[in-house]
N, C-alpha and C positions, 0 to 999 in steps of 0.2 A: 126588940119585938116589932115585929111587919104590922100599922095601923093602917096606913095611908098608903089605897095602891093606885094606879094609874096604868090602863091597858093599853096598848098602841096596835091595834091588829085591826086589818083590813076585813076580815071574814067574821062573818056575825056568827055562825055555828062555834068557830074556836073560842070567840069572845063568849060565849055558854058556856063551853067546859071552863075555860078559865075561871069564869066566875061561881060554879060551882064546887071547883078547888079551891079557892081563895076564901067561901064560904063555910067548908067542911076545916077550914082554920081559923075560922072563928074573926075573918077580918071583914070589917061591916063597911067600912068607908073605900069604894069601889067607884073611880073613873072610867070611862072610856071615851077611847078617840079613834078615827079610823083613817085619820090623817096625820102625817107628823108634824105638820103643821100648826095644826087644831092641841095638838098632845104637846109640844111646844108654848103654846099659847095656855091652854092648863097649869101646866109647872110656874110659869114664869106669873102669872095669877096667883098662887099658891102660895108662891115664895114671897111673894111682895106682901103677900096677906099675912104670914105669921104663920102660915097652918102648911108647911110645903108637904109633899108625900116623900114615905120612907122608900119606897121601891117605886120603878118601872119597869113593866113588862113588856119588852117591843119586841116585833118580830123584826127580820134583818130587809125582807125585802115586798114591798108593796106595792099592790096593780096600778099602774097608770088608767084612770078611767075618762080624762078629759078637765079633772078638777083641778086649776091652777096651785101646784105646788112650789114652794120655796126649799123644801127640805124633799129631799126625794127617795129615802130609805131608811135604815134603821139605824145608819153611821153615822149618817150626819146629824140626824135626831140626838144621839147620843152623845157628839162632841158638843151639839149646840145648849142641849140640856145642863150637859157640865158644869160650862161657861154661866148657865143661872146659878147653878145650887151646885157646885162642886161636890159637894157629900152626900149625893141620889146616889143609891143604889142600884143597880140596875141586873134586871136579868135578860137573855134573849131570849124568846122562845121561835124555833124558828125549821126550816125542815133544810136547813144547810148542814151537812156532816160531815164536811171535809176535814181533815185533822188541822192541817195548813190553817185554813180561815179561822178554824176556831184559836187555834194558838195563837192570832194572831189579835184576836179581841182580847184577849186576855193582859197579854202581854203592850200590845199599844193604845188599846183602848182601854185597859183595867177593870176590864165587865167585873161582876161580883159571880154571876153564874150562868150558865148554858146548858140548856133544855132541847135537844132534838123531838119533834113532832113526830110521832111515831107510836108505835103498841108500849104499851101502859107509862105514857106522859103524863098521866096524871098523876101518877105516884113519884116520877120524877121532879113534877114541881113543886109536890108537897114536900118531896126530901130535900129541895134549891131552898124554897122558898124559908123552911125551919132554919138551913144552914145560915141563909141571909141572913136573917132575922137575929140572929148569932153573931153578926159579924165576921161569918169563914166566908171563904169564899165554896162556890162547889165547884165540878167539875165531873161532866155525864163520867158514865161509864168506859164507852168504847173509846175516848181521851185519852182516858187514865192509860185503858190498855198500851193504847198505841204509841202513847210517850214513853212509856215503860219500855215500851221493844225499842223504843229509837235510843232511848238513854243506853240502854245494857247494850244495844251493839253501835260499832261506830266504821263510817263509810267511808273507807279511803277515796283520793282522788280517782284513782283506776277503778274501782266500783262504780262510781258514780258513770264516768267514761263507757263503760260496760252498758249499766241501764238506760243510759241516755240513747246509745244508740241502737238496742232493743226497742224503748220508749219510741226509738223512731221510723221502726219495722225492719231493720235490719236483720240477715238471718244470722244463727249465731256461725254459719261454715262461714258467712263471709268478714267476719268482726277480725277474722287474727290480719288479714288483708290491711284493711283500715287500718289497724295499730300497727304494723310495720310501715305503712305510709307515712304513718305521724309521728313514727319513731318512738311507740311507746310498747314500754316491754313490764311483762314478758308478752310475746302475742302470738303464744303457741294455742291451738284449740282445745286442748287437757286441760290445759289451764286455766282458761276462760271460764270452760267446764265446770272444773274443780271450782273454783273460787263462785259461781252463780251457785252452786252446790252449800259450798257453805255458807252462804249469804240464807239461803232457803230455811235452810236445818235450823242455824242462829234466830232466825225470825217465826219459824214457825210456816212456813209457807213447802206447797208442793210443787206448785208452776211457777216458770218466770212471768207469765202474766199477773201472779198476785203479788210478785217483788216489785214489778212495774207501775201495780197501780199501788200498791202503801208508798213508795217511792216519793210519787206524782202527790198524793193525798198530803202526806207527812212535810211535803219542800222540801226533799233530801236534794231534789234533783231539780 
């Protein structure tokens, strides 16, 4: 169960909803800091004291406003946090929603859960924060989605080669040019075609602009 929280957000209005969710669950003992530095300095207080917090809330990325920092976002807050209390829990809360970044906290950074800033976040946190609280880890919605499409289809070399040089404005009458240049086959235009085709239909997409950017989003490419 989430007793002890610790808020790391630079904006005073988010720091209100937050603590109005974190209230509507019944959790009474509520820091805030709006430096990582400052929220750093919190934990390592906490810890040393016997009473450390079960969670922190940090956002990923925070305004530069002139104030001498050491820690200058919500990463390195979070490795340096570690390093205090290895068993903080932490969730992001944050308006980053690239599939890439976040798979990537996950996976290197071992977040517990991530929260995109966006229409009904607050119900989003209350469903992280129970999960936490739980010991699961969560994991938004549109995530789930998009790992699901990445898991069920998989991108040969020659797809990737395709998007990339889409990805790079290329048109596609002149792709089969290029791949005979580089001696990759097949590099007829039907086929090109075809296979952007299937790629689409596999994923759910109707333009090669939405292959492009799941693509770019996901780090396939």
């Amino acid at each position: 169960m989430i007793k002890k929280v610790l808020v790391a957000e630079d904006h005073e209005i988010v720091n209100i909803s937050v603590q109005k969710t974190l209230e509507d669950l019944a959790v009474q003992d509520i820091s805030y800091a709006y430096y990582c530095d400052d929220a750093l300095y919190k934990i390592t207080q906490a810890f040393n004291a016997g009473n450390s917090y079960d969670l922190l809330i940090t956002d990923l990325h925070f305004e530069a406003d002139g104030h001498k920092q050491t820690l200058s976002g919500g990463i390195e807050l979070i490795t340096a946090a570690r390093k205090v209390q290895p068993d903080l829990r932490i969730l992001i809360f944050s308006l980053e929603n690239r599939t890439a970044v976040i798979d990537n906290l996950y996976k290197n950074y071992h977040i517990d859960g991530f929260v995109a800033k966006a229409r009904n976040d607050a119900r989003a946190l209350k469903e992280a924060i129970n999960e936490i609280g739980q010991y699961r880890n969560y994991y938004p919605h549109h995530y789930r989605q998009s790992t699901n499409k990445k898991n069920a289809y998989s991108f040969s070399e020659y797809d990737i080669n395709i998007i990339t040089l889409l990805a790079q404005g290329m048109l596609i009458k002149d792709i089969p040019k290029y791949l005979q240049q580089k001696g990759i086959k097949p590099s007829g235009l039907s086929t090109i075609e075809k296979r952007l085709n299937q790629m689409k239909e596999a994923l759910g997409f109707t333009k090669n602009e939405q292959l492009v950017a799941y693509c770019k989003d996901t780090g396939a490419m």
